[in-house]
MARLOVO-622014 format. One record per residue (C-alpha): residue in one letter; x, y, z. Coordinates in pm, whole numbers. Layout:
<pts>
<pt><r>a</r><xx>X</xx><yy>Y</yy><zz>Z</zz></pt>
...
</pts>
This chain:
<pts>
<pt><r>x</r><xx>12675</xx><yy>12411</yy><zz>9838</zz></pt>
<pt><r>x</r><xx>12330</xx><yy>12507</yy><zz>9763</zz></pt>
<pt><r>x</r><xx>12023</xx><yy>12252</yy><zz>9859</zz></pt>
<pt><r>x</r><xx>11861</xx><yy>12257</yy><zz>9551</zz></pt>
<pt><r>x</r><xx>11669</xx><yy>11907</yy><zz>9580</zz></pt>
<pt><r>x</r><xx>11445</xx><yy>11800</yy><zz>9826</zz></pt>
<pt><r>x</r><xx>11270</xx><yy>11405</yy><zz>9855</zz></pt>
<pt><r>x</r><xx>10876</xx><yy>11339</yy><zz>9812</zz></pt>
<pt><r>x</r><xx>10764</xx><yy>11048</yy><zz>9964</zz></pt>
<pt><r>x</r><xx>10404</xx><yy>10896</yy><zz>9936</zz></pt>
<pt><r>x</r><xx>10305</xx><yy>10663</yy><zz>10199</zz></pt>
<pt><r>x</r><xx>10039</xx><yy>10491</yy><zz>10049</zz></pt>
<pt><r>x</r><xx>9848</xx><yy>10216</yy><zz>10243</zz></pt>
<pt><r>x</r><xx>10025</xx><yy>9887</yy><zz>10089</zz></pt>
<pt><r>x</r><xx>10323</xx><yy>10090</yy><zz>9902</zz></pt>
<pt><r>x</r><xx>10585</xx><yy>10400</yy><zz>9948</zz></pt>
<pt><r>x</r><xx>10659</xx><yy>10580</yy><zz>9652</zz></pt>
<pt><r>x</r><xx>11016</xx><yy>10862</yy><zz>9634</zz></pt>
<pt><r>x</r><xx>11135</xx><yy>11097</yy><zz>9402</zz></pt>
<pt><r>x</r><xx>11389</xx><yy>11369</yy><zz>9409</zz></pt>
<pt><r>x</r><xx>11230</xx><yy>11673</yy><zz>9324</zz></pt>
<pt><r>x</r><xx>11433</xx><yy>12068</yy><zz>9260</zz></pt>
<pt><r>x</r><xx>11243</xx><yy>12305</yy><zz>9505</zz></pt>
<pt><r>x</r><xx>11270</xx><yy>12612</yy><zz>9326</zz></pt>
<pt><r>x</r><xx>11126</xx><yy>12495</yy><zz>8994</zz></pt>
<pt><r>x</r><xx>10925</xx><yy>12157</yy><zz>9061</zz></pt>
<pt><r>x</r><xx>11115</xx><yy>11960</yy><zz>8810</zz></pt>
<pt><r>x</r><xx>11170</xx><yy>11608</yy><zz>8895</zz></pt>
<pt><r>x</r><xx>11457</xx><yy>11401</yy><zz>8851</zz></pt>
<pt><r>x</r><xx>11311</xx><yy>11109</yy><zz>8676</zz></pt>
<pt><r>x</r><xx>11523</xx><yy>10860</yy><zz>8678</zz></pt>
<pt><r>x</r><xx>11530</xx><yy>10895</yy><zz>9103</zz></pt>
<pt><r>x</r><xx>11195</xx><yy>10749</yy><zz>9118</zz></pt>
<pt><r>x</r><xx>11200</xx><yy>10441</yy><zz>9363</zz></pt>
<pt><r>x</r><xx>10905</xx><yy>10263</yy><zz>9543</zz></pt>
<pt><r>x</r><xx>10833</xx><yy>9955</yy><zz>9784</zz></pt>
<pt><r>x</r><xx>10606</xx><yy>9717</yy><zz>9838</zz></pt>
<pt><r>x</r><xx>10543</xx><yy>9768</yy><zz>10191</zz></pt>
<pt><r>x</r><xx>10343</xx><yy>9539</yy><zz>10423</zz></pt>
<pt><r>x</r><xx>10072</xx><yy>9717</yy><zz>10653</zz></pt>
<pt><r>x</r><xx>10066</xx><yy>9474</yy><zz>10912</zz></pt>
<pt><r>x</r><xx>10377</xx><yy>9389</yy><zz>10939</zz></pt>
<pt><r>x</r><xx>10567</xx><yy>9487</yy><zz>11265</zz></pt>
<pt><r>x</r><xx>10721</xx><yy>9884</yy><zz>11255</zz></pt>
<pt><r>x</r><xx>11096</xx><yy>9782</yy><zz>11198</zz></pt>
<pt><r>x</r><xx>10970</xx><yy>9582</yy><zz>10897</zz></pt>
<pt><r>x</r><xx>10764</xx><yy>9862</yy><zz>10766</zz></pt>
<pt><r>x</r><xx>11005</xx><yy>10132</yy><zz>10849</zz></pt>
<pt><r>x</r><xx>11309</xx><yy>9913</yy><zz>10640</zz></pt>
<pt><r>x</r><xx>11073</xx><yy>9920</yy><zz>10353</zz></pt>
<pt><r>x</r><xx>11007</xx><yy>10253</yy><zz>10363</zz></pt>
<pt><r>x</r><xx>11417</xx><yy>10363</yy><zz>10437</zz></pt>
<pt><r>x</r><xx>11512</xx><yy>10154</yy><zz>10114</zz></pt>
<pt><r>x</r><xx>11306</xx><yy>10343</yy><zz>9890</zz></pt>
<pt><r>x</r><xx>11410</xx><yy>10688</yy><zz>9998</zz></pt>
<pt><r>x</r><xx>11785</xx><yy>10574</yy><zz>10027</zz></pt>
<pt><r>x</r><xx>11771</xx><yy>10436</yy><zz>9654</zz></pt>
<pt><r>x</r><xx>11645</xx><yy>10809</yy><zz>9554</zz></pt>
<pt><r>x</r><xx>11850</xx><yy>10963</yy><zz>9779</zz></pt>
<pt><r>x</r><xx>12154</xx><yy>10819</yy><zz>9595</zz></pt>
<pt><r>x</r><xx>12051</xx><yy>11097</yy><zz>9280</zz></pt>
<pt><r>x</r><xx>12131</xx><yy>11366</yy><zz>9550</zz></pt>
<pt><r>x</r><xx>12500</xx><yy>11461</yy><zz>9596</zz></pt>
<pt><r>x</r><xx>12634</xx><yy>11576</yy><zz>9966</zz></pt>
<pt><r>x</r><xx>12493</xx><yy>11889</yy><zz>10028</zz></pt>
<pt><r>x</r><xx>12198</xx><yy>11910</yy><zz>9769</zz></pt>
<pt><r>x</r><xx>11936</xx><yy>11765</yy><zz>9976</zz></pt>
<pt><r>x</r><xx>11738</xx><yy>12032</yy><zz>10155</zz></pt>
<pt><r>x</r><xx>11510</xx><yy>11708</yy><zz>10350</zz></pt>
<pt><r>x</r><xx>11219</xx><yy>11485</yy><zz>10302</zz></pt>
<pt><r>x</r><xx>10849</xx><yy>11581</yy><zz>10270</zz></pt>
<pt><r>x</r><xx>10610</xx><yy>11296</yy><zz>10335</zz></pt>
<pt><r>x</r><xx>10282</xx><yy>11277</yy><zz>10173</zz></pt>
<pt><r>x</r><xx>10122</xx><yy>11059</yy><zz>10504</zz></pt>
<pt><r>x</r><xx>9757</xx><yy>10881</yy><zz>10584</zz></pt>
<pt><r>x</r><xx>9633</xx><yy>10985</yy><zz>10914</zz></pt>
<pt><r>x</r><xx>9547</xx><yy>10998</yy><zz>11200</zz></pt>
<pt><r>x</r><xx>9922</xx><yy>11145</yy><zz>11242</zz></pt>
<pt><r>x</r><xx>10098</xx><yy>11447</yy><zz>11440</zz></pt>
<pt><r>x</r><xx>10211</xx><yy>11626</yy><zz>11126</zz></pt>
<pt><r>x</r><xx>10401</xx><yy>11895</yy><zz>11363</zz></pt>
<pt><r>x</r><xx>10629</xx><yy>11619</yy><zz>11582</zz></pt>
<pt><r>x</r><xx>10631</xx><yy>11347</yy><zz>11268</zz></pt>
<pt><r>x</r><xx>10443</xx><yy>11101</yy><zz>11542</zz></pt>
<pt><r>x</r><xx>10242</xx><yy>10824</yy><zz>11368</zz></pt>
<pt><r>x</r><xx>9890</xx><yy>10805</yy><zz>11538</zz></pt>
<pt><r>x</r><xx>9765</xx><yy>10554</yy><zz>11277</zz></pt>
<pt><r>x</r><xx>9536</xx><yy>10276</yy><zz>11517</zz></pt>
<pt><r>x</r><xx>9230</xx><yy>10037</yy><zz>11450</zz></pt>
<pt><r>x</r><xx>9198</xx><yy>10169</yy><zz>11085</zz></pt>
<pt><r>x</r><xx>9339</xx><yy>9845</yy><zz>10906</zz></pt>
<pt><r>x</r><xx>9722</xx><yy>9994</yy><zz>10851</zz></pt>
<pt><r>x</r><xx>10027</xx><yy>10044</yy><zz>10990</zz></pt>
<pt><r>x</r><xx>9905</xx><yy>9960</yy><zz>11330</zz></pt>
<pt><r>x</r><xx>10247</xx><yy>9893</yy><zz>11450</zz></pt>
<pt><r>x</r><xx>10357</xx><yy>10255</yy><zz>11402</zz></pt>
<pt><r>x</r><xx>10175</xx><yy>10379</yy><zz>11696</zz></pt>
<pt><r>x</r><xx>10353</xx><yy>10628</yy><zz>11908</zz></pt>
<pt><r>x</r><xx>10660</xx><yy>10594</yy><zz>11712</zz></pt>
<pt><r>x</r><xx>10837</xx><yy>10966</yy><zz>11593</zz></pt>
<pt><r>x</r><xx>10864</xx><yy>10794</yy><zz>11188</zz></pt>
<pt><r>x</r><xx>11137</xx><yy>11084</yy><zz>11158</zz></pt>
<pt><r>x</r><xx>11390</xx><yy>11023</yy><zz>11415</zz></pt>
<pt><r>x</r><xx>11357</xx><yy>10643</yy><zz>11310</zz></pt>
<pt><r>x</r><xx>11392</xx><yy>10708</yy><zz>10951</zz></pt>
<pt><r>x</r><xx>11705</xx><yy>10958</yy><zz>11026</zz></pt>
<pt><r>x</r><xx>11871</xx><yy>10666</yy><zz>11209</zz></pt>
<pt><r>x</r><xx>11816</xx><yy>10399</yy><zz>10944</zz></pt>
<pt><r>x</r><xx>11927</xx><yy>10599</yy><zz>10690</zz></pt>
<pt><r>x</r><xx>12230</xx><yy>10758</yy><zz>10827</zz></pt>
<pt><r>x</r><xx>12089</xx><yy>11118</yy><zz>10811</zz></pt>
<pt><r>x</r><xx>12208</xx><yy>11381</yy><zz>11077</zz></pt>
<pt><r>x</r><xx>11942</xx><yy>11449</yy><zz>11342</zz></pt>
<pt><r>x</r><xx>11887</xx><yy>11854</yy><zz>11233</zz></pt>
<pt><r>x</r><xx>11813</xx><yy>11681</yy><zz>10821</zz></pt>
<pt><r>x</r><xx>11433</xx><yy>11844</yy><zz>10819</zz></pt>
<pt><r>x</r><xx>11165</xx><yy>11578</yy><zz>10783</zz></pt>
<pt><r>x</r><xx>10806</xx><yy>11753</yy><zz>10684</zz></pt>
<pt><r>x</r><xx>10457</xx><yy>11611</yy><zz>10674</zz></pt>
<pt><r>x</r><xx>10107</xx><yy>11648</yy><zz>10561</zz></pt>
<pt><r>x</r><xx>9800</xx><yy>11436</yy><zz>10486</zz></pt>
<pt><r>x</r><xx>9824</xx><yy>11241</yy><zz>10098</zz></pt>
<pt><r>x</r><xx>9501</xx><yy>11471</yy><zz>9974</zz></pt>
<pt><r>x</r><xx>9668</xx><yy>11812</yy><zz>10023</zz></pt>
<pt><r>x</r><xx>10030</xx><yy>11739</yy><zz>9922</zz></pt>
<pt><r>x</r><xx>9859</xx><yy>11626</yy><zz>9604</zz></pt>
<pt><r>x</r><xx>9625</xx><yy>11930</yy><zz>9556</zz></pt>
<pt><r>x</r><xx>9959</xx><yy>12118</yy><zz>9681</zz></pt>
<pt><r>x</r><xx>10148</xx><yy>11926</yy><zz>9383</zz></pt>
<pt><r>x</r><xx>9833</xx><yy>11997</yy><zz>9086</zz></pt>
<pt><r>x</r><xx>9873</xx><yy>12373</yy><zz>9188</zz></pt>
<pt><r>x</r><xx>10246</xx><yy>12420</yy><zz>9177</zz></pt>
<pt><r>x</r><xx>10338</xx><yy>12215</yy><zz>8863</zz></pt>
<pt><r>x</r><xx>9989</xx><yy>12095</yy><zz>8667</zz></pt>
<pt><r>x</r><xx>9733</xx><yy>12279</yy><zz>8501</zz></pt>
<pt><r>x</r><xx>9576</xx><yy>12408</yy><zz>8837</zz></pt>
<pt><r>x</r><xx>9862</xx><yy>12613</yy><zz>8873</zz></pt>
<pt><r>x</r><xx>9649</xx><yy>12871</yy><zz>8660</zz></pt>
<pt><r>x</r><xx>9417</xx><yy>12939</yy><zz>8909</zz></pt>
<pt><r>x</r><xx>9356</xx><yy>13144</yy><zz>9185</zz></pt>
<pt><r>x</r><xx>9102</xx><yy>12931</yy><zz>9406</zz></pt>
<pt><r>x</r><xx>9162</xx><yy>12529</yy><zz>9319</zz></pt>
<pt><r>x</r><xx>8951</xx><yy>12254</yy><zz>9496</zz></pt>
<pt><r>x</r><xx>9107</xx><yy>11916</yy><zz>9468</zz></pt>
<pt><r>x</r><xx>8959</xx><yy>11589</yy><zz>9560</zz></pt>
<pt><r>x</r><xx>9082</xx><yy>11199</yy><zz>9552</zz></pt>
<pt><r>x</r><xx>8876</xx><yy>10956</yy><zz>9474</zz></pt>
<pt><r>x</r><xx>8975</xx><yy>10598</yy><zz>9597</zz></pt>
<pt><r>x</r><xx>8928</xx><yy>10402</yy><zz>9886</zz></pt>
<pt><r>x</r><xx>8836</xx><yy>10726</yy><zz>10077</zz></pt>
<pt><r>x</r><xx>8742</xx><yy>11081</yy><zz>9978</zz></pt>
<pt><r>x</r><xx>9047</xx><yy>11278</yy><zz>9995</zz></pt>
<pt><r>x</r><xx>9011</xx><yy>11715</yy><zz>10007</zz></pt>
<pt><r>x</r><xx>9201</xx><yy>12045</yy><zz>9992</zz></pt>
<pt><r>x</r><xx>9124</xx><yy>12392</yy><zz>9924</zz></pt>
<pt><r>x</r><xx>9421</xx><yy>12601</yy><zz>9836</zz></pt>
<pt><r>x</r><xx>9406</xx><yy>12986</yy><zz>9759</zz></pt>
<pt><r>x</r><xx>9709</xx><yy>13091</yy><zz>9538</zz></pt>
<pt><r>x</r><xx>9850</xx><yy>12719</yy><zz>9604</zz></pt>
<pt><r>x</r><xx>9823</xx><yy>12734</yy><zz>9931</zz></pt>
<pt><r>x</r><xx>9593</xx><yy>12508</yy><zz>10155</zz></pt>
<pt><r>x</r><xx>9318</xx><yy>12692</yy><zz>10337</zz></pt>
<pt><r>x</r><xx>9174</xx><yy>12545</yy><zz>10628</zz></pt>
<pt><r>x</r><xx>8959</xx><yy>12716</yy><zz>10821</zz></pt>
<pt><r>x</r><xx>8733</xx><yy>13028</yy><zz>10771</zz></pt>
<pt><r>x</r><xx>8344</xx><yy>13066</yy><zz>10616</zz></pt>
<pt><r>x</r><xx>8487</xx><yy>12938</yy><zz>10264</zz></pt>
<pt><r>x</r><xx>8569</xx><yy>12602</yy><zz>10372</zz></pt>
<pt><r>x</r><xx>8472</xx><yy>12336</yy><zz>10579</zz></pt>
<pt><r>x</r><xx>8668</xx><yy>12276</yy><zz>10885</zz></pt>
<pt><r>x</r><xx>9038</xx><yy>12151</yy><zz>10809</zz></pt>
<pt><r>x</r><xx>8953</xx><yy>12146</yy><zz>10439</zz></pt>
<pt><r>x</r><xx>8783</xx><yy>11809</yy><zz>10453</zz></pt>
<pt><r>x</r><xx>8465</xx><yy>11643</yy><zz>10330</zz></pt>
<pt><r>x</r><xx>8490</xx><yy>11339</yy><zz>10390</zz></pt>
<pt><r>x</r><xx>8285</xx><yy>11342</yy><zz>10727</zz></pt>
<pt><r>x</r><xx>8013</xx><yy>11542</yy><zz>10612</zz></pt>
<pt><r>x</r><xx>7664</xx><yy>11433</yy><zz>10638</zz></pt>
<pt><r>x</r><xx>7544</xx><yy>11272</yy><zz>10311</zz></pt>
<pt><r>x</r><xx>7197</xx><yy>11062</yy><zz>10268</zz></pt>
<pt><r>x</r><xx>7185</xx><yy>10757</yy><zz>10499</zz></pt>
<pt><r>x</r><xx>7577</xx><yy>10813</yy><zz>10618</zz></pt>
<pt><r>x</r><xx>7857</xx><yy>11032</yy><zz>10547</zz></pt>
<pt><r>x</r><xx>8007</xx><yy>11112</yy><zz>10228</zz></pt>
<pt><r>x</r><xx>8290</xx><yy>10879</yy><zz>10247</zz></pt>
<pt><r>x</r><xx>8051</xx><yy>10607</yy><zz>10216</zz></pt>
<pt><r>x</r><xx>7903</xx><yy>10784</yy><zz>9850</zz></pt>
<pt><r>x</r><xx>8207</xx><yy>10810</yy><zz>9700</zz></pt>
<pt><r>x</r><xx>8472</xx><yy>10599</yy><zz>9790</zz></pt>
<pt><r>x</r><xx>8540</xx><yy>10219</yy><zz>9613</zz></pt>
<pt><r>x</r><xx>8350</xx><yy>10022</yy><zz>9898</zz></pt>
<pt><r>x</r><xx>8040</xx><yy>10214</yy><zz>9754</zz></pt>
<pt><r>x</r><xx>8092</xx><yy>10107</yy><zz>9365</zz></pt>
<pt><r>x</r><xx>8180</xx><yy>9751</yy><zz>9513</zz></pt>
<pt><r>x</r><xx>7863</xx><yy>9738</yy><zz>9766</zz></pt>
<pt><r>x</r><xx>7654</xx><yy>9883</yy><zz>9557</zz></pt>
<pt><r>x</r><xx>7705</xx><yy>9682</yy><zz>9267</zz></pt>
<pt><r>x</r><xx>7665</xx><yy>9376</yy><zz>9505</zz></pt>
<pt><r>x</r><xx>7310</xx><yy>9513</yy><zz>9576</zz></pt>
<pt><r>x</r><xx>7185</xx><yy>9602</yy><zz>9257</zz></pt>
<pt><r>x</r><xx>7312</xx><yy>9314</yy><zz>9047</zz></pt>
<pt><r>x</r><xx>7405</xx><yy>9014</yy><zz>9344</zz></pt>
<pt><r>x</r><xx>7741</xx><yy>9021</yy><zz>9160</zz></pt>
<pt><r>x</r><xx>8028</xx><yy>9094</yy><zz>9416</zz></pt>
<pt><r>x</r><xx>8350</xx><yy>9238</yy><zz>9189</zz></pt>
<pt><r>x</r><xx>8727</xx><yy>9314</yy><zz>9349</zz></pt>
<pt><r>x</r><xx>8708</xx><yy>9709</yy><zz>9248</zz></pt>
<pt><r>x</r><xx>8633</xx><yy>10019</yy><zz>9024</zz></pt>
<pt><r>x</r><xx>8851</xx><yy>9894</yy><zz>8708</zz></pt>
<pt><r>x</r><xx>8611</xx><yy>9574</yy><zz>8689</zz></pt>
<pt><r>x</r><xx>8325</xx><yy>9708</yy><zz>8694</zz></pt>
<pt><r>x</r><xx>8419</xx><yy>10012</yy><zz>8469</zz></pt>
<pt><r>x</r><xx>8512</xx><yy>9718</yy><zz>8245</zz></pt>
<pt><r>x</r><xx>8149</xx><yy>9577</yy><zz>8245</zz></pt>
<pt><r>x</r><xx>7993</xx><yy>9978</yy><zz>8157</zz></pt>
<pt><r>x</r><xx>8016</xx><yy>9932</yy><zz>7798</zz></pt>
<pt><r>x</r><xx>7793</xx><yy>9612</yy><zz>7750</zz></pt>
<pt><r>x</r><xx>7630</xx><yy>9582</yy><zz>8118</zz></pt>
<pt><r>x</r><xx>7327</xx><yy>9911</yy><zz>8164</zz></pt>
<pt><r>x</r><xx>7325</xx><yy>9817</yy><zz>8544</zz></pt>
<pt><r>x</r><xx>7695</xx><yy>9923</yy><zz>8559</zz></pt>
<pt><r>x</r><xx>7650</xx><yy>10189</yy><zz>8316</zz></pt>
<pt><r>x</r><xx>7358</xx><yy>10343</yy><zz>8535</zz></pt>
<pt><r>x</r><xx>7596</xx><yy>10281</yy><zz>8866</zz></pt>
<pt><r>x</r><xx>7881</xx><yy>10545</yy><zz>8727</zz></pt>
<pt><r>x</r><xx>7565</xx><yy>10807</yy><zz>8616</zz></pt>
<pt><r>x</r><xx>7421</xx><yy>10767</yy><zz>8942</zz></pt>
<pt><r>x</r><xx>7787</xx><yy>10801</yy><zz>9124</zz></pt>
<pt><r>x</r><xx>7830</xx><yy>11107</yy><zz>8914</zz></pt>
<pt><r>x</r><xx>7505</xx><yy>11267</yy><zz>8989</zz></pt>
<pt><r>x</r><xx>7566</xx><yy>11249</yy><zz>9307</zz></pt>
<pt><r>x</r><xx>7903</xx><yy>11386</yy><zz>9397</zz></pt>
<pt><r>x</r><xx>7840</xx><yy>11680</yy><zz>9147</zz></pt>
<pt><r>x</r><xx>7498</xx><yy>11735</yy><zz>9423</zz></pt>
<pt><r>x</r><xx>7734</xx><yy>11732</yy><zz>9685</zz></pt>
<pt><r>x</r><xx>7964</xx><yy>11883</yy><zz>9550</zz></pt>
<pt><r>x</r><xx>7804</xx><yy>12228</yy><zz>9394</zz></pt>
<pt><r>x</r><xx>7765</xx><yy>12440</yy><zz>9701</zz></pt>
<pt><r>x</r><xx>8098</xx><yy>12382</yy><zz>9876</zz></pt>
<pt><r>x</r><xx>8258</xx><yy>12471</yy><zz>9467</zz></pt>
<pt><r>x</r><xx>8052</xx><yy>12798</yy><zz>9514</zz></pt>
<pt><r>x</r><xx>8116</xx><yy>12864</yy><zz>9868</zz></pt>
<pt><r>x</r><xx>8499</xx><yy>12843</yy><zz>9772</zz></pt>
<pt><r>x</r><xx>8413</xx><yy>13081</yy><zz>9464</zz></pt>
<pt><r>x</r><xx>8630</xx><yy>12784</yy><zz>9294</zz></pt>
<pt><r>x</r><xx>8810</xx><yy>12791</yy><zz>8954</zz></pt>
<pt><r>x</r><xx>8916</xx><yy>12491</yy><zz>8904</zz></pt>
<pt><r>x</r><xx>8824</xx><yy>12183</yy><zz>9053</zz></pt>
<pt><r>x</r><xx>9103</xx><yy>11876</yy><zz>9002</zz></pt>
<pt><r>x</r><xx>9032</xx><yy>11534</yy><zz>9057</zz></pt>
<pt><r>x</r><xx>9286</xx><yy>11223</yy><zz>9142</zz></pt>
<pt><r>x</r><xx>9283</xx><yy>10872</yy><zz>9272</zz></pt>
<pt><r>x</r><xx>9222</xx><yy>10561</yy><zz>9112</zz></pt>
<pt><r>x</r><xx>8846</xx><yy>10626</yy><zz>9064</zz></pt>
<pt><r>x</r><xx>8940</xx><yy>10904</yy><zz>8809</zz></pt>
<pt><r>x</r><xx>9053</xx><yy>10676</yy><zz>8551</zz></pt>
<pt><r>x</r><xx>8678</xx><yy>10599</yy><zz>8498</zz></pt>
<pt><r>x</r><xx>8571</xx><yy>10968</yy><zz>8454</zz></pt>
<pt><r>x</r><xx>8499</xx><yy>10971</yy><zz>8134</zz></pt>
<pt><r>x</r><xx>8165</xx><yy>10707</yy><zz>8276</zz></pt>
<pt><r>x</r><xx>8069</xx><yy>10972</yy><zz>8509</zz></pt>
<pt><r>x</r><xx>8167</xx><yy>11286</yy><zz>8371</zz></pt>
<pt><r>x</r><xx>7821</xx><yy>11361</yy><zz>8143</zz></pt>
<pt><r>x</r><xx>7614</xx><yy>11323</yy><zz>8488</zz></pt>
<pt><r>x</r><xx>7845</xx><yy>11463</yy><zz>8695</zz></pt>
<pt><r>x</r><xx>7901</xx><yy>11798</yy><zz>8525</zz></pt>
<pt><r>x</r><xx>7545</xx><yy>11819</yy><zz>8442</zz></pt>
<pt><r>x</r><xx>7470</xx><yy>11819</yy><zz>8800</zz></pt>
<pt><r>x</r><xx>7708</xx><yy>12092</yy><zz>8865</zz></pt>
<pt><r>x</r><xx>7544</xx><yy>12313</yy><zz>8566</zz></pt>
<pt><r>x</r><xx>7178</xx><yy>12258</yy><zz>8710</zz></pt>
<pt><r>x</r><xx>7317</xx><yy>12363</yy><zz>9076</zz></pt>
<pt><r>x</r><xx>7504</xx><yy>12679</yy><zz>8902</zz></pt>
<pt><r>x</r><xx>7851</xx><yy>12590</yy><zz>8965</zz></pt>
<pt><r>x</r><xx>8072</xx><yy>12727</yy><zz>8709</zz></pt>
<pt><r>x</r><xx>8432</xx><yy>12520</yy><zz>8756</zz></pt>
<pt><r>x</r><xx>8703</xx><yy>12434</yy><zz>8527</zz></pt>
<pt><r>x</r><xx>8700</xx><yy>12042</yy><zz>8569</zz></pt>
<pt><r>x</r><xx>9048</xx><yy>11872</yy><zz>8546</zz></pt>
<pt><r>x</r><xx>9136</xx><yy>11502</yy><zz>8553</zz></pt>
<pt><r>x</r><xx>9507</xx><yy>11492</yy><zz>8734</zz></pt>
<pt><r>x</r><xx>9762</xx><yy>11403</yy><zz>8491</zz></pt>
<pt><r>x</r><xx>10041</xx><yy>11417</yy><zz>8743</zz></pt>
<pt><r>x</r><xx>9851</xx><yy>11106</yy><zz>8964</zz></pt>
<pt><r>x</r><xx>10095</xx><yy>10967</yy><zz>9224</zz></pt>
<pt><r>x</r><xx>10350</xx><yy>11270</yy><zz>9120</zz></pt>
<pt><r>x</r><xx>10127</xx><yy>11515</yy><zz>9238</zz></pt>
<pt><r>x</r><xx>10193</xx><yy>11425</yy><zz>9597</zz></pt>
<pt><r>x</r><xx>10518</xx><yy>11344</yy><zz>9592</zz></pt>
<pt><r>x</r><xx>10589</xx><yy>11669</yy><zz>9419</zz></pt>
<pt><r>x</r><xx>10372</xx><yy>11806</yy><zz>9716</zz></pt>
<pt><r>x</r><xx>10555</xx><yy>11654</yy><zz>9930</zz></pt>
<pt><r>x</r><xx>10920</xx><yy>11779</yy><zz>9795</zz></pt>
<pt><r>x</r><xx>10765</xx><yy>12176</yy><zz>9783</zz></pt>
<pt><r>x</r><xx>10736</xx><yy>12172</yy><zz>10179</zz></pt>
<pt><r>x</r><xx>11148</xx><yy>12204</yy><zz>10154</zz></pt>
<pt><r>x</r><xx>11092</xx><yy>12540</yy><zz>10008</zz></pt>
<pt><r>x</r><xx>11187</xx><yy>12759</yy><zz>10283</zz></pt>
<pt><r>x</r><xx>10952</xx><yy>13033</yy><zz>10146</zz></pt>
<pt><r>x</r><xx>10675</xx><yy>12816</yy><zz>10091</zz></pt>
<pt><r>x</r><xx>10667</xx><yy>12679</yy><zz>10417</zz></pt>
<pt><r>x</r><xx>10669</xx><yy>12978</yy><zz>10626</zz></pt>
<pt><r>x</r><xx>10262</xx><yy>13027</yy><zz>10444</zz></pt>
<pt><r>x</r><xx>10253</xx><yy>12652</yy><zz>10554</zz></pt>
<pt><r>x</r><xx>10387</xx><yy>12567</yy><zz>10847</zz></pt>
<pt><r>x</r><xx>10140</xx><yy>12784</yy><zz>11112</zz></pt>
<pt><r>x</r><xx>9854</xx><yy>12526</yy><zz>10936</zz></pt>
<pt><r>x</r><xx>10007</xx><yy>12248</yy><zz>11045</zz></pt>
<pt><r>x</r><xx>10037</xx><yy>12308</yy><zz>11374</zz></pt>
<pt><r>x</r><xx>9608</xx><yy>12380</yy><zz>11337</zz></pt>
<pt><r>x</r><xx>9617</xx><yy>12048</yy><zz>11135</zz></pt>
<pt><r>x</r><xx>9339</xx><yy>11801</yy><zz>11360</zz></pt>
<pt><r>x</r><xx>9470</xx><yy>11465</yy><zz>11351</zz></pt>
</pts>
């Protein structure tokens, strides 16, 4: 029997999220769609269990001999070649450390040893996801980026990720780059709408969604979101250019509030000359879970797999 279904699986930090997905035409099987709550500090059996109930629940939409394997959409620092967790002193899955998740998972779950088990990090299965199945799919170049409690990155030509080369930054990431006082995960991440909200007003609030709440009625919140959007189109502009990019999607909880930051930000890309396509993700969590699935695709893996063996921790 043909496998015509393969499992996405997004580890995110306090949940896991699993779908069966068909890898030759991206369409998911909706009613497969399982989750956990999944605590981060609890010890790796614990975590692991979580994590195995979701994917068996899906994994029950699958008859014998339709699943091709399991892509996992997975924060780092991991080995995304050997399927090693490497995740230590970052406030998650701690326990994990040194454990191969895939020969655990296989065990839990019953699954023979040869099943294949493929990873990457969260921000490019998503972009991966946006260019197979959402509107990005249109585009030759696509930049994607999540916005949420870090500053997630890919660059894919043709849908697939690119990595190194003049065009991009090294590995495709951003995050680390040099930005005003710090880098520019601390610009445009949550901890920065939460700090500097703190600083301007003396008003500490839990996230994003509150204070996009307050934007309406409250100018100091309403100037916070220009201000955020000024900024990362700045920062954004040359790398866009650099990329010659088309279309530039963006995900993660912070993009619910785009509409507050949109008139800045895409003025600031205008003034700096970048001409992109700006897309707000409508797939969301999907995206890398369908991201996830697409690494099953035989044919699509062979452009992959030689970048994840390049793929720095």
């Amino acid at each position: 029997m043909e496998k015509t279904y393969a499992i996405g699986a997004d580890i995110g930090g306090s949940h896991i999220s699993t779908i069966l997905v068909d890898v030759q035409t991206g369409n998911l099987v909706a009613e497969s769609k399982a989750g956990q709550k999944v605590n981060n500090q609890a010890p790796a059996d614990e975590i692991l269990d979580s994590w195995a109930a979701s994917i068996r629940q899906t994994m029950q939409y699958a008859t014998d001999g339709e699943l091709a394997g399991i892509g996992f959409a997975m924060p780092g620092p991991f080995d995304y070649q050997t399927g090693v967790a490497l995740l230590k002193n970052v406030a998650k899955y701690d326990s994990l450390y040194g454990i191969n998740v895939g020969d655990e998972l296989k065990k839990k779950l019953g699954l023979p040893a040869t099943m294949p088990f493929r990873y990457l990090n969260d921000a490019m299965l998503f972009a991966i996801g946006e260019c197979w199945i959402g509107k990005a799919s249109a585009y030759e170049n696509v930049v994607a980026i999540t916005l949420g409690t870090g500053f997630g990155s890919a660059f894919l030509t043709h849908g697939v990720p690119v990595i190194e080369g003049g065009r991009v930054p090294p590995m495709g990431y951003v995050y680390h780059i040099p930005y005003k006082n710090g880098i520019a995960d601390d610009y445009f991440s949550t901890r920065w709408f939460v700090g500097e909200y703190a600083a301007r007003t003396g008003v500490t609030c839990n996230g994003v969604k509150e204070i996009a709440g307050l934007a309406e009625t409250e100018p100091r919140a309403k100037k916070l979101f220009d201000d955020f959007g000024r900024n990362l189109g700045i920062f954004l502009a040359s790398l866009l250019k650099t990329f010659d990019t088309g279309c530039l999607v963006i995900g993660g909880n912070i993009s619910g509030a785009y509409p507050l930051f949109s008139p800045s930000f895409e003025k600031a890309l205008e003034s700096q000359k970048a001409e992109v396509k700006v897309m707000v993700s409508e797939l969301m969590e999907s995206a890398a879970m369908v991201g996830s699935a697409r690494l099953l695709d035989e044919e699509f893996w062979t452009q992959v797999e030689p970048l994840v063996a390049k793929l720095k921790l």
